[in-house]
MMTF fields as JSON, N, C-alpha, C and O atoms, coordinates in Angstrom:
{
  "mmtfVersion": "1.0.0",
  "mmtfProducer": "UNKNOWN",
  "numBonds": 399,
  "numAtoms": 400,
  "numGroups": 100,
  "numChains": 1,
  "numModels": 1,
  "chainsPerModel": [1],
  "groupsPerChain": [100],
  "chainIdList": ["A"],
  "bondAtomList": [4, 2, 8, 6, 12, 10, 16, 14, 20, 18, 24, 22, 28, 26, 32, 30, 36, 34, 40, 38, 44, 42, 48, 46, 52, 50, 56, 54, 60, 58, 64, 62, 68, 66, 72, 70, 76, 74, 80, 78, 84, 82, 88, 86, 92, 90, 96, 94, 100, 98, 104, 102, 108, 106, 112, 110, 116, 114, 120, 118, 124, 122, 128, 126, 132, 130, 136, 134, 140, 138, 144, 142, 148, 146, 152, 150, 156, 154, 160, 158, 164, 162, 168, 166, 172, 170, 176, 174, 180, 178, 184, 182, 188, 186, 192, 190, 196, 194, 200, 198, 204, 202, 208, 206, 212, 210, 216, 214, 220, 218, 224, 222, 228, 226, 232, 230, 236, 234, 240, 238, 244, 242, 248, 246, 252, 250, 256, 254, 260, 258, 264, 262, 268, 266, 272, 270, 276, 274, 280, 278, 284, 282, 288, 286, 292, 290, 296, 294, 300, 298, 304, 302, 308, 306, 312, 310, 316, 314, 320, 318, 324, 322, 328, 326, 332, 330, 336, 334, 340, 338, 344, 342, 348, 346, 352, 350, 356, 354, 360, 358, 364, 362, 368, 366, 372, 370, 376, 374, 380, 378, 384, 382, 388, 386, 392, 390, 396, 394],
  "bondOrderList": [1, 1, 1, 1, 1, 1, 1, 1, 1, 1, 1, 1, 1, 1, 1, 1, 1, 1, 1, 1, 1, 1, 1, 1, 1, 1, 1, 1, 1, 1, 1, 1, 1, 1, 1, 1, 1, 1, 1, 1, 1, 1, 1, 1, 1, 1, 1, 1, 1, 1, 1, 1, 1, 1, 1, 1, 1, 1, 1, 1, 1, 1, 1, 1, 1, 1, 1, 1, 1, 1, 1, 1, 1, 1, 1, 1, 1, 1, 1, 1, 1, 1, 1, 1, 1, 1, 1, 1, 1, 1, 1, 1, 1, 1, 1, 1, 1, 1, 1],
  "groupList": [{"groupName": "UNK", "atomNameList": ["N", "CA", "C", "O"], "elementList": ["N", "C", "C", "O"], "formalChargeList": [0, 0, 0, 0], "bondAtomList": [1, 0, 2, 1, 3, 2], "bondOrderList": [1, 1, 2], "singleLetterCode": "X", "chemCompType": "L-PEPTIDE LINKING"}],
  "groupTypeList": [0, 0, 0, 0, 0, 0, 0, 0, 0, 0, 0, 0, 0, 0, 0, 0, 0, 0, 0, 0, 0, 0, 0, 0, 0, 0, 0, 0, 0, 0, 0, 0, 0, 0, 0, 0, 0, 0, 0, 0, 0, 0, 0, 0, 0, 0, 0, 0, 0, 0, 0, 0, 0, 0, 0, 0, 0, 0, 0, 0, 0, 0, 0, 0, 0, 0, 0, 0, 0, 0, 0, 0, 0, 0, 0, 0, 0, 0, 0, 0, 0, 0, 0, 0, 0, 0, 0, 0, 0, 0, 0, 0, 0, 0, 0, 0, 0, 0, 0, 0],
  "groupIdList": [1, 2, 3, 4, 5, 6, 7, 8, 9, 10, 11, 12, 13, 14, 15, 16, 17, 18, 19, 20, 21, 22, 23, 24, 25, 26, 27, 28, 29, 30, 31, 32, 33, 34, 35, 36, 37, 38, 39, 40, 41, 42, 43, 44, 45, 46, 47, 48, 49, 50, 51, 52, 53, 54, 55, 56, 57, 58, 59, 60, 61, 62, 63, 64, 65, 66, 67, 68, 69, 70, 71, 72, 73, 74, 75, 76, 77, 78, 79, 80, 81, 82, 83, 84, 85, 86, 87, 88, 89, 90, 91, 92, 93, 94, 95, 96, 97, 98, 99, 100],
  "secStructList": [7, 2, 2, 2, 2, 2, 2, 2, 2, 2, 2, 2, 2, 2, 2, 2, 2, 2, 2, 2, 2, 2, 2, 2, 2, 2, 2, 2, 2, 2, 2, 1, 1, 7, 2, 2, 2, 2, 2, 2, 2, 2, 2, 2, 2, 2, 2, 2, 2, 2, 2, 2, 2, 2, 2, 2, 2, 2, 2, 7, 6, 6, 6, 6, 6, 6, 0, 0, 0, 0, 0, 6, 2, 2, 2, 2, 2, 2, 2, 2, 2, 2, 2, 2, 2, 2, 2, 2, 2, 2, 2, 2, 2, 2, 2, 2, 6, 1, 7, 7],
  "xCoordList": [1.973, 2.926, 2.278, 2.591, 1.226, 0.823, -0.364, -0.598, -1.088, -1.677, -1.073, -1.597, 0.131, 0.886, 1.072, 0.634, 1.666, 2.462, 0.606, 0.663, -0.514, -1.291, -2.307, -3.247, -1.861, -2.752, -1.502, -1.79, -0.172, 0.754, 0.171, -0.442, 0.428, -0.127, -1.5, -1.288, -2.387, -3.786, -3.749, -4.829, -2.837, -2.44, -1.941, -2.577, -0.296, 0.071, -1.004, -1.264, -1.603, -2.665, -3.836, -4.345, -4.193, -5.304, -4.134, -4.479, -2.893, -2.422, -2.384, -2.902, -1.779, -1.662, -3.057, -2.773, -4.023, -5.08, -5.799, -6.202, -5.884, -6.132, -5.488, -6.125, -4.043, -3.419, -3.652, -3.919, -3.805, -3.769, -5.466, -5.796, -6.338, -7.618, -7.878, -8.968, -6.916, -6.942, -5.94, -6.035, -5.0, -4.036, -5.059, -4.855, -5.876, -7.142, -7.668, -7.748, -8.069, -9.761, -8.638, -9.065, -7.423, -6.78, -6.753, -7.05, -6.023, -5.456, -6.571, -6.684, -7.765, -9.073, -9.173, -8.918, -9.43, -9.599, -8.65, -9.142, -7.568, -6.871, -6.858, -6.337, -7.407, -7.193, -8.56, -8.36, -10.031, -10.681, -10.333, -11.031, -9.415, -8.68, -8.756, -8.497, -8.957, -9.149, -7.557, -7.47, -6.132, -5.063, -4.865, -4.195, -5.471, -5.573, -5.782, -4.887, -7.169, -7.752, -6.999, -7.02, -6.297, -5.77, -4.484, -4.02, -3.385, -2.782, -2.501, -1.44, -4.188, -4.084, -4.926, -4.371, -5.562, -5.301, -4.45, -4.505, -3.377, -1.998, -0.936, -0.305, -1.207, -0.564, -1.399, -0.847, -2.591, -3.397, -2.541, -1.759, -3.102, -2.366, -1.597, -1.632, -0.355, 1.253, 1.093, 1.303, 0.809, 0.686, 0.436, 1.13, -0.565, -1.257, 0.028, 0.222, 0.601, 1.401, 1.943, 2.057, 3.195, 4.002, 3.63, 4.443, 2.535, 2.447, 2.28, 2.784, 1.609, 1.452, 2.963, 3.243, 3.75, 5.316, 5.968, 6.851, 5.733, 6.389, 5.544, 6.201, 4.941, 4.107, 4.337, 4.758, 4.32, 4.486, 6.5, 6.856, 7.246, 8.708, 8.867, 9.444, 8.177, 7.978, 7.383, 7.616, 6.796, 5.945, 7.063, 7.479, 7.336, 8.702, 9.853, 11.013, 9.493, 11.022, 12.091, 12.943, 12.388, 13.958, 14.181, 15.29, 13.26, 13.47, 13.137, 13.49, 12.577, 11.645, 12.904, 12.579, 14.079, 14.548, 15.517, 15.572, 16.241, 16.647, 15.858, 16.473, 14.742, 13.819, 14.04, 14.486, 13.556, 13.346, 14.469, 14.254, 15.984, 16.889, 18.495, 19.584, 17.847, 18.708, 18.132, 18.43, 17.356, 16.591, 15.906, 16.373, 15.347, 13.992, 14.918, 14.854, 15.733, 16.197, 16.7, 16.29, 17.73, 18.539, 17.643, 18.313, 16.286, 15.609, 14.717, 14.456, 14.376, 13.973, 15.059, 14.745, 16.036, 17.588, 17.403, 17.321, 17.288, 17.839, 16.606, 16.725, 15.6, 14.45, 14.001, 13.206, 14.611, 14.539, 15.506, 15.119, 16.598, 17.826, 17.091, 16.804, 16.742, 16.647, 15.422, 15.469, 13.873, 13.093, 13.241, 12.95, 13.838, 14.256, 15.416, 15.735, 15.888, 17.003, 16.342, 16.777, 15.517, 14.392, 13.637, 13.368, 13.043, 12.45, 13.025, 12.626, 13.971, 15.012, 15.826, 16.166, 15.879, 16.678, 15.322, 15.516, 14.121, 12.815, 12.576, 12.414, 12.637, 12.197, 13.162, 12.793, 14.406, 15.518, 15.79, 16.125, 15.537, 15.593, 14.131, 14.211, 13.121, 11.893, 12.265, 11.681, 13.174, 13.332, 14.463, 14.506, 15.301, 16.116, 16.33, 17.288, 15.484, 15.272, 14.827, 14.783, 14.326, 13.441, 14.751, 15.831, 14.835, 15.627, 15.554, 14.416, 16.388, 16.48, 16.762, 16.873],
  "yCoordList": [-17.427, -17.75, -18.607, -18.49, -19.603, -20.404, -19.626, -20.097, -18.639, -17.465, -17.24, -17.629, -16.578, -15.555, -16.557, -16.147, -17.907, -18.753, -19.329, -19.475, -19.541, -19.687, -18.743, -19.035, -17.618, -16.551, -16.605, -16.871, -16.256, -16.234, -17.345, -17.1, -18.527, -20.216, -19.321, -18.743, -19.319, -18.879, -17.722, -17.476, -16.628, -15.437, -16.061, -15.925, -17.214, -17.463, -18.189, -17.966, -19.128, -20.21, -19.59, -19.999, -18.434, -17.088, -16.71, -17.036, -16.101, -15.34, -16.243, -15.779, -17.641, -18.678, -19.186, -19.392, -19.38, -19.525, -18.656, -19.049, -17.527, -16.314, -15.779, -15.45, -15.856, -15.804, -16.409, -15.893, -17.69, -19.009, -18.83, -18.953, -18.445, -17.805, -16.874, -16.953, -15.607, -14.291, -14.995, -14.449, -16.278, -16.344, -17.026, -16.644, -17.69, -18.201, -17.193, -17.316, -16.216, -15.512, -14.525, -13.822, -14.611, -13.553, -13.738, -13.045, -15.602, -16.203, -16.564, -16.328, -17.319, -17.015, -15.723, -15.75, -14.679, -13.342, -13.012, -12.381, -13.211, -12.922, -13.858, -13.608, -15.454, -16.403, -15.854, -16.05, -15.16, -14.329, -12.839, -12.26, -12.566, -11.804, -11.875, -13.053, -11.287, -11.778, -11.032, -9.893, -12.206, -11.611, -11.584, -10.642, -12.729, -12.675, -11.274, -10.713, -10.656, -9.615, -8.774, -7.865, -8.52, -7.157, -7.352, -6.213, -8.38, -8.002, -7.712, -7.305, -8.125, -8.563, -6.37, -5.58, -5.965, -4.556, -3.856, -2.827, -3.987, -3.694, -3.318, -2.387, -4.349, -4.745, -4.19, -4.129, -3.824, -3.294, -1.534, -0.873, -1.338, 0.279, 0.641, 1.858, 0.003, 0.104, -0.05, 0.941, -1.072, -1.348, 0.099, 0.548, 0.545, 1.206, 2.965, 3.797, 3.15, 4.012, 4.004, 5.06, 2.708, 2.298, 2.497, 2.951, 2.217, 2.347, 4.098, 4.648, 4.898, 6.233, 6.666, 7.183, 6.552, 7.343, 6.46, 6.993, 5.69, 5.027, 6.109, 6.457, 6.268, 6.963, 8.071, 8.6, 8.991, 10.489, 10.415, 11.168, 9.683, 9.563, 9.482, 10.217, 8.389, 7.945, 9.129, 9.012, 10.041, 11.389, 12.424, 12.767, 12.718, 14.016, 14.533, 14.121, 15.222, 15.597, 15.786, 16.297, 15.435, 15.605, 14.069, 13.79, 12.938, 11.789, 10.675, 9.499, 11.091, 10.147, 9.526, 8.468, 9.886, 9.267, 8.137, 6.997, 8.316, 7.635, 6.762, 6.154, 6.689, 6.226, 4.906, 4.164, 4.594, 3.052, 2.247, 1.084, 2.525, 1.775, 2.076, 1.502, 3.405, 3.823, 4.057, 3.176, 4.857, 5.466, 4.096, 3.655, 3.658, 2.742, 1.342, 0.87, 1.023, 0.091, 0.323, -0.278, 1.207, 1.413, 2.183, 3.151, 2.431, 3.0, 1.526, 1.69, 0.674, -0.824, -1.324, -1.883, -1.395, -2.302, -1.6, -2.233, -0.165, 0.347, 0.198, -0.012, 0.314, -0.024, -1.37, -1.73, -2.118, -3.56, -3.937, -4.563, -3.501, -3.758, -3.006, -3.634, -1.89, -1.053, -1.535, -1.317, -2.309, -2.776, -4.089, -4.57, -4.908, -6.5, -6.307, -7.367, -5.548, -5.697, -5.087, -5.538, -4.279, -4.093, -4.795, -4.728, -5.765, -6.648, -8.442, -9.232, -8.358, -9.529, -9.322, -10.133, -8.023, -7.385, -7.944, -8.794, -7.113, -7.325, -8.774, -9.045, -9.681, -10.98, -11.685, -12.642, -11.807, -12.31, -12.222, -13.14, -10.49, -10.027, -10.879, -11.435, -10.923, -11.454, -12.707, -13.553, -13.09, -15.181, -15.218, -16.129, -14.469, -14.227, -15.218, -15.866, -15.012, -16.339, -17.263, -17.83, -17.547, -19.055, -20.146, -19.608, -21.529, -22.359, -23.056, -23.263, -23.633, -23.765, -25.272, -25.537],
  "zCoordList": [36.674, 35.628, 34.546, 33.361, 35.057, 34.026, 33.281, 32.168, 33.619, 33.24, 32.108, 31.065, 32.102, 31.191, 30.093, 29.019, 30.055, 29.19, 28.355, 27.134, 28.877, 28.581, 27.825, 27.086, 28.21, 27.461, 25.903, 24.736, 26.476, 25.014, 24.065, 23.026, 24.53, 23.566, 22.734, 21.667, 23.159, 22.577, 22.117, 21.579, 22.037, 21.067, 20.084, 19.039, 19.996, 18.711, 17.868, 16.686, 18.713, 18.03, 17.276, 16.233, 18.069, 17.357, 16.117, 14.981, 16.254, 15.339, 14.129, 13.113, 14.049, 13.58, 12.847, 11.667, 13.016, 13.076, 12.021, 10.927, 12.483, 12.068, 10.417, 9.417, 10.635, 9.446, 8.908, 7.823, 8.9, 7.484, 6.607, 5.427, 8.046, 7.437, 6.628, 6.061, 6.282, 5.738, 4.263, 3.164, 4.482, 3.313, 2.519, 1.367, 2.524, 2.291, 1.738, 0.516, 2.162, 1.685, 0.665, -0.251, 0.956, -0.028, -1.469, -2.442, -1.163, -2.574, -3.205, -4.407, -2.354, -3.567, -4.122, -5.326, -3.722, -4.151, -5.13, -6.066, -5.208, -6.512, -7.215, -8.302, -7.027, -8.15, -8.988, -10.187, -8.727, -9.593, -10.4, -11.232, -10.016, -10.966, -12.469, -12.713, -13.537, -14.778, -15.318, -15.777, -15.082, -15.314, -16.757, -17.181, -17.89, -18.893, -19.507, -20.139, -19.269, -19.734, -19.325, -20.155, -18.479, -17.876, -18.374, -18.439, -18.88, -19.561, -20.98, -21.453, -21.911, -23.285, -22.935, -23.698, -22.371, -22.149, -21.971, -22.644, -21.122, -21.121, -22.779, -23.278, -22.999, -24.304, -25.543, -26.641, -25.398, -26.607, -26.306, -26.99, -25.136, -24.938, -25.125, -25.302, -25.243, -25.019, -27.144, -27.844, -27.597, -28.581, -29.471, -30.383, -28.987, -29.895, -29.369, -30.255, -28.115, -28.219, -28.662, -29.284, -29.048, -30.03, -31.367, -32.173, -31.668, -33.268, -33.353, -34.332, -32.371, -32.34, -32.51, -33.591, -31.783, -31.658, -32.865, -33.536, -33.036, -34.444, -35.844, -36.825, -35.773, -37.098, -36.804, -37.832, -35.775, -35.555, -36.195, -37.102, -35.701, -36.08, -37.753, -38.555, -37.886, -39.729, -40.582, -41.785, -40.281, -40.487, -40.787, -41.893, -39.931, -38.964, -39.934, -39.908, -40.545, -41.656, -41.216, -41.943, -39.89, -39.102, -39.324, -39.779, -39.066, -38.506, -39.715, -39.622, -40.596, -41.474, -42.362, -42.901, -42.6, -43.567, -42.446, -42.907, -41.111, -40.006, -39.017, -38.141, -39.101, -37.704, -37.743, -36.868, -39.239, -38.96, -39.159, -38.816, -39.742, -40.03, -39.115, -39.088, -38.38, -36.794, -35.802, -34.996, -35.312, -34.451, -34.036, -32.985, -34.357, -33.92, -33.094, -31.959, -34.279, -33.166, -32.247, -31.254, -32.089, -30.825, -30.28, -29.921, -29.909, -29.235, -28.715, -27.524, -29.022, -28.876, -28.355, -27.304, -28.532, -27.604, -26.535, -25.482, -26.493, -25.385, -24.396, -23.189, -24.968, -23.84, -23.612, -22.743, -24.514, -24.26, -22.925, -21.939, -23.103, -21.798, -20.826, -19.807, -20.889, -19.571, -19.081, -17.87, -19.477, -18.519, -18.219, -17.124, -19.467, -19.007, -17.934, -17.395, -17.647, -16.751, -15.154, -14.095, -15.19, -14.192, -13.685, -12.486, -14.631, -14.232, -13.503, -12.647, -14.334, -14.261, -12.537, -11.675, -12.629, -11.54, -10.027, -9.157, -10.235, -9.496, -8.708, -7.518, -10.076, -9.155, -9.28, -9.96, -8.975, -8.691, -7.309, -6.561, -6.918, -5.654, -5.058, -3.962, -5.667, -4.601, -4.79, -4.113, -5.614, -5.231, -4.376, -3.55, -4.419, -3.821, -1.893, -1.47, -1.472, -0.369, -0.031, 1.061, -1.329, -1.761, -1.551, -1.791, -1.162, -1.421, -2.151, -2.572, -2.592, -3.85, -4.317, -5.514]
}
């Protein structure tokens, strides 16, 4: 019996042990991350689609005289609500059992 309760102790103390070692080698590993750069890339790409579908619209003899003083905004509101509300939605749910 003191076998069993003794081998369990030295599994959690390994698991215990073990884990706090890997949360370690993890959180260094992503604190070298270059999050700066990868989002000022993010934002160049997105940027430069935006100005692409904005100029192909401004171009467009269906769209060119509406884009920019109807079309454009309520196409910006509407994708403004629909990913801020995705995202807002996202980590609300991951704080969600934090105390508070």
């Amino acid at each position: 019996m003191i076998e069993i309760i003794t081998a369990w102790g030295t599994a959690q103390i390994a698991a215990y042990a073990g884990g706090s070692i890997l949360i370690v080698i993890v959180t260094w590993i992503l604190k070298k991350i270059p999050t700066v750069k990868i989002r000022k890339a993010i934002y160049d790409l997105f940027f430069k689609i935006g100005a692409i579908i904005s100029k192909f619209f401004n171009t467009w003899k269906y769209t060119k005289k509406i884009w920019e003083n109807t079309l454009e905004p309520w196409l910006v509101g509407f994708l403004d609500m629909l990913f801020m509300s995705i995202i807002n939605g996202l980590f609300d749910g991951l704080r969600s059992d934090n105390k508070k």
